[in-house]
N, C-alpha and C positions, 0 to 999 in steps of 0.2 A: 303484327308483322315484324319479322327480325330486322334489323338494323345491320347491312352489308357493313359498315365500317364496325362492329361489336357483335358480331357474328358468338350468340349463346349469353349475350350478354343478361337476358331473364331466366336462365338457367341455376337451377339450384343445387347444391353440392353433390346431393343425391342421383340428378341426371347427369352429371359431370361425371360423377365414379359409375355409372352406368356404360355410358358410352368409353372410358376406360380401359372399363371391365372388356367390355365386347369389342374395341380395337384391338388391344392386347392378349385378349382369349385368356383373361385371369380371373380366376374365383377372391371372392373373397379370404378364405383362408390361406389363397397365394400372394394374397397384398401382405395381410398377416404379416406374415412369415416374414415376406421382407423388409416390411418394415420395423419389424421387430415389437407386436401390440398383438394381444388376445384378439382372435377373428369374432367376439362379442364387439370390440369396438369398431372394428370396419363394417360390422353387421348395422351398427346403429348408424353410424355413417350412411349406409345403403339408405336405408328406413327414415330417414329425413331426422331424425332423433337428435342427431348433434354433425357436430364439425371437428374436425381435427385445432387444436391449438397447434400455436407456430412450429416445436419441434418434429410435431409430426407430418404439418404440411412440406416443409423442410423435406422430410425424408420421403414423404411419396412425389415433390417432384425432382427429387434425386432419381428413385427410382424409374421415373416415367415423366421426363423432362419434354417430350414431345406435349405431353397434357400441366407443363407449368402455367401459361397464359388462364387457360381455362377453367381449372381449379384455385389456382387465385383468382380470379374474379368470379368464381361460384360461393363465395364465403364473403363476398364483399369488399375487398382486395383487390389493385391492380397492381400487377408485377412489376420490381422496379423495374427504369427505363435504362438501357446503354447510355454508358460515359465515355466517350471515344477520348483517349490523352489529350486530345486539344482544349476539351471543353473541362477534363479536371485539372489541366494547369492553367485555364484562363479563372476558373472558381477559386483554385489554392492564392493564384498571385493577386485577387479580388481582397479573398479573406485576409491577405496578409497589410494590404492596405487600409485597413478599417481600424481603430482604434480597438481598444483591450474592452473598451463597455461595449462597442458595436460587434466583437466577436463575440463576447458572453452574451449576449443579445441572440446572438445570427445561432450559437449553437444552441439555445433553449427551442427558436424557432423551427430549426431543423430537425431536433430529437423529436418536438412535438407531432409534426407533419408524418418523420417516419411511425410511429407510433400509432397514428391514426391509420396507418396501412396496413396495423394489423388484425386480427383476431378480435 
């Protein structure tokens, strides 16, 4: 049963460029293309065979930003979340208050976290 708050959320990257494909009325050789990668690779893509790494996730949800949510989290990934200016100068004037080992600290803990969102 799908989950109304994660709507696709047991979807694999393969029915995510699926459905895509068929909102957008694009072939694979038209992703290709735009994305600039031999239509073998989005072929495999299709085919459950592989996933895109970051640069190219990057560019197909450049090119198809309506389907960012969902192709990152078809790959295991959830998209980062909005920073509205309140809450990145209540974080900056946070970090700025924490001593020089608490900020070497805070940014090992933060590169980590992003890094585990990706690929």
């Amino acid at each position: 049963m799908e989950n109304p708050d994660r709507p696709n959320a047991d979807e694999t990257f393969a029915q995510a460029l699926a459905a895509l494909k068929d909102k957008h009325g694009v072939t694979e050789p038209n992703i290709a293309k735009r994305i600039g990668v031999h239509v073998s690779t989005v072929n495999n893509w299709a085919n459950g065979k592989a996933t895109p790494r970051r640069p190219l996730m990057d560019a197909l949800v450049t090119q198809f930003p309506d389907f960012k949510e969902r192709l990152l989290a078809s790959v295991g990934r959830k998209a980062p979340g909005p920073v509205s200016p309140d809450i990145e100068a209540e974080l900056i004037k946070d970090f700025r208050e924490l001593t020089a080992e608490q900020q070497r600290t805070t940014r090992i803990q933060v590169k980590a976290l992003r890094e585990s969102n990706q690929p």
